[in-house]
C-alpha positions as CSV (number, residue, x, y, z in Angstrom):
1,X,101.0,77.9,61.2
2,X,102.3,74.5,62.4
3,X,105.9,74.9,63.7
4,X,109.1,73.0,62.1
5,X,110.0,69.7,63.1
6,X,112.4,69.4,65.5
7,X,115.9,68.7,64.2
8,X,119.2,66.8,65.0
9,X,121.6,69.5,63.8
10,X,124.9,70.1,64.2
11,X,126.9,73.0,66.3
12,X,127.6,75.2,63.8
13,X,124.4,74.7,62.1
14,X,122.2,74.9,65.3
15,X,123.4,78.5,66.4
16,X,123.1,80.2,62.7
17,X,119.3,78.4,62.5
18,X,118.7,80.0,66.4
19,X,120.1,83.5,65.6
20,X,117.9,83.3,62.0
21,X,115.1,82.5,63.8
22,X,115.7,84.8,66.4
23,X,115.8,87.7,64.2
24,X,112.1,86.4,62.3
25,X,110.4,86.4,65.8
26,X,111.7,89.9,67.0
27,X,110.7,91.4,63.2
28,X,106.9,89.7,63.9
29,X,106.6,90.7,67.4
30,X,108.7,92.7,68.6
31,X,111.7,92.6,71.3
32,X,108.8,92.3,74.0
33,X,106.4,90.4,72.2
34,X,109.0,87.5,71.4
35,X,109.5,84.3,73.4
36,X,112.2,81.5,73.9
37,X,109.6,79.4,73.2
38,X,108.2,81.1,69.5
39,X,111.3,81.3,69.1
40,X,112.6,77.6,69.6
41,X,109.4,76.6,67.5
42,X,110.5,78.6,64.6
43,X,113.7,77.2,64.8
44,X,113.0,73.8,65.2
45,X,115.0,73.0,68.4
46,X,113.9,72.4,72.0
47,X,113.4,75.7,74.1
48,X,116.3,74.0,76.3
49,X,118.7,74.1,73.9
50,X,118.2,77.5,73.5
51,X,119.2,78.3,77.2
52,X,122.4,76.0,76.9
53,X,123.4,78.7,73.9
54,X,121.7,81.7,75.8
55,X,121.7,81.1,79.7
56,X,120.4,84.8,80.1
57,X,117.2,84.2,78.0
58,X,116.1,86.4,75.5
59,X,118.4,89.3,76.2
60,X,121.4,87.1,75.7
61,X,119.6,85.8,72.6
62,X,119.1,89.0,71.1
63,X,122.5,90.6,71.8
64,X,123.7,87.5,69.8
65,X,121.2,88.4,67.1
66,X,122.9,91.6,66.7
67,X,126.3,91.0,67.1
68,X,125.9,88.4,64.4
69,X,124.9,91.2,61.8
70,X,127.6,93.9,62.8
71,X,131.1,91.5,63.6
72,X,130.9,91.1,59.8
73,X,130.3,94.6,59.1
74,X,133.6,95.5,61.7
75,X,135.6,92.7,60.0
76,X,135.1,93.9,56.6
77,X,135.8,97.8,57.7
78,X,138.9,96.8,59.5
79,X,140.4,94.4,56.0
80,X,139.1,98.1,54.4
81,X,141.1,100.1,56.8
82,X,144.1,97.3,57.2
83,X,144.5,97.2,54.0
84,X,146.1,100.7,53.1
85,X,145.2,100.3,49.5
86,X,144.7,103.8,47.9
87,X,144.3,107.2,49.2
88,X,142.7,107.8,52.9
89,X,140.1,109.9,50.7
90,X,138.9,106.4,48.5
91,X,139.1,105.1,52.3
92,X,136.5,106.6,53.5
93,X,134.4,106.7,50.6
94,X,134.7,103.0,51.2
95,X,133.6,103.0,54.0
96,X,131.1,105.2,53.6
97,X,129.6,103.0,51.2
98,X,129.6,99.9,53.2
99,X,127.3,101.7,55.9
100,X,125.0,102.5,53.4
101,X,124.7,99.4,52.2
102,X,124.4,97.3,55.0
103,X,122.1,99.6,57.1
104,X,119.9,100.3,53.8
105,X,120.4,96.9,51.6
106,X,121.0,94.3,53.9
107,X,117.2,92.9,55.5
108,X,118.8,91.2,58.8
109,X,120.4,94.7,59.4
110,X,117.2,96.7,59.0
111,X,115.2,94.7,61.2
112,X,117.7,94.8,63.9
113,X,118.2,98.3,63.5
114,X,114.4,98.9,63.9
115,X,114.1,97.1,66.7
116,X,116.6,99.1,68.6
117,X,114.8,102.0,67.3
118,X,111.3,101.0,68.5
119,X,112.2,99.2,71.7
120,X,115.3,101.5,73.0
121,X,113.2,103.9,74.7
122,X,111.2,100.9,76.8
123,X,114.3,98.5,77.5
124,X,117.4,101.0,78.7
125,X,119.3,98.0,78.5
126,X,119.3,97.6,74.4
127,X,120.7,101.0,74.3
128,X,123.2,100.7,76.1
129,X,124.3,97.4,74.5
130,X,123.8,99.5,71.7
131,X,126.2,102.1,71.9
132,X,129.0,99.8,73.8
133,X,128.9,97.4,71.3
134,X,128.5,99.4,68.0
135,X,128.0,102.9,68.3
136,X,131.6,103.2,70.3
137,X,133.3,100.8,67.9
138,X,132.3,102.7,64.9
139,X,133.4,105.9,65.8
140,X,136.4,104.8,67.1
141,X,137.1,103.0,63.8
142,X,135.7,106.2,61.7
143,X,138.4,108.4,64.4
144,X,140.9,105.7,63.1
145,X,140.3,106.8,59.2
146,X,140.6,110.5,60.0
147,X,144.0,109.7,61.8
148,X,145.2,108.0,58.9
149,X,143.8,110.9,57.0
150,X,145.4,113.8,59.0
151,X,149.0,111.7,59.1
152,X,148.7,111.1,55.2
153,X,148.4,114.8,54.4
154,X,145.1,114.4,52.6
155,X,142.8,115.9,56.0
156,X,143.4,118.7,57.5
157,X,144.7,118.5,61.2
158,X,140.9,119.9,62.2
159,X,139.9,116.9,61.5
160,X,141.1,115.3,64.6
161,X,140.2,118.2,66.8
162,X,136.3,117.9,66.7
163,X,134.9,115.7,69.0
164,X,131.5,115.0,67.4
165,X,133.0,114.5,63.9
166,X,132.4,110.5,63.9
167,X,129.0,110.9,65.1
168,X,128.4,113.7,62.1
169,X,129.8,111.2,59.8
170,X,127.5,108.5,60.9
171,X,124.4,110.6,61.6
172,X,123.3,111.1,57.7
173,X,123.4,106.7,57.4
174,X,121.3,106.4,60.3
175,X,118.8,108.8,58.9
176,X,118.7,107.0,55.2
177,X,118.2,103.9,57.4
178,X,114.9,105.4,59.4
179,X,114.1,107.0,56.0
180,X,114.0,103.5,54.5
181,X,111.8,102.1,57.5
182,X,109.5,104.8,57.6
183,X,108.4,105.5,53.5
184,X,109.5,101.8,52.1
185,X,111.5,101.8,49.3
186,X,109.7,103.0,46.8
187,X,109.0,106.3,48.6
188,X,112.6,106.8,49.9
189,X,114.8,109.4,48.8
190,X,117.1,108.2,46.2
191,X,119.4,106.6,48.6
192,X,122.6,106.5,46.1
193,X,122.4,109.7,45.2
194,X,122.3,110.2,49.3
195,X,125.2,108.1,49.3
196,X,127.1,109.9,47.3
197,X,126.4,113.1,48.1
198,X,127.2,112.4,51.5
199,X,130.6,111.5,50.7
200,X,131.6,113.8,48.5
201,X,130.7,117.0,50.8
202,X,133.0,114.5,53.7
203,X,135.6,114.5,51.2
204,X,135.2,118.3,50.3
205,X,134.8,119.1,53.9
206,X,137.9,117.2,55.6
207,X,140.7,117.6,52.3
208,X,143.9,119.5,53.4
């Protein structure tokens, strides 16, 4: 297939384009299997401008890639938990329900997600960007809802005395998600039902 024109784009155009294009070539070949250069081509830009954005090269590229799909996922958990609206219980239900849709319903997320998956165990480096850059600030924003919890009366204190709580609250989304990539989604459980059942036994679980 011929690759798209090169284009006269602006800033904030050019980088969104990159990143989308970025994300296409890791999904078709992989973190290894992708090049500055496939990657420029499905873009449309010169490879150079992709160093000016990325000096690092692919790495930097695909960090990008990723922290493009989760800073909107932190931003809209953080308006959830700023916000203070309703009971810490219909908190983290909310929350709840925002990882299952973005790691189940969301394309960009999956494919990420799957490539951190498939590549982790080749390219140390993705997991550790991995944990430092969304694993730790999820549990630390998951600690942060049973805080508010426990202080609101509606945990129990227990709650804040287990260590691998946040990773037991995120375990069962991570496993819908490799669920999802594995059977496709006409043979995946029935991930709302999932859903819900996963926060209601949190719920039953953390209540004071």
């Amino acid at each position: 297939m011929a690759s798209p024109r090169r284009q006269r784009l602006r800033p904030d155009v050019r980088l969104p384009q990159i990143l989308d294009a970025a994300v296409e070539e890791f999904a078709v070949r992989g973190y290894a299997g992708a090049s500055m250069t496939a990657i420029a081509g499905r873009a449309g830009v010169a490879k150079g401008l992709l160093y000016h954005y990325f000096p690092a090269g692919k790495a930097d590229l695909f960090r990008a890639a990723v922290r493009s799909c989760v800073q909107p996922a932190f931003a809209e958990a953080e308006a959830i938990l700023a916000s203070r609206a309703g009971s810490r219980r219909a908190l983290l239900r909310a929350l709840v329900d925002m990882a299952y849709a973005r790691l189940t319903g969301q394309p960009r997320d999956q494919v990420l997600f799957r490539l951190i998956v498939s590549e982790a165990d080749r390219f140390p480096e993705i997991a550790e960007f991995y944990q430092a850059e969304v694993l730790s600030p999820t549990f630390a924003l998951v600690r942060a809802v049973l805080r508010a919890g426990v202080e609101s009366g509606e945990f129990r204190p227990e709650a804040l005395e287990q260590p691998g709580l946040p990773q037991v609250v995120l375990a069962p989304v991570l496993m819908a998600s490799i669920w999802r990539m594995m059977l496709g989604e006409a043979r995946s459980p029935d991930l709302d039902a999932m859903r819900d059942a996963h926060a209601d036994l949190l719920v039953r679980a953390l209540s004071a």
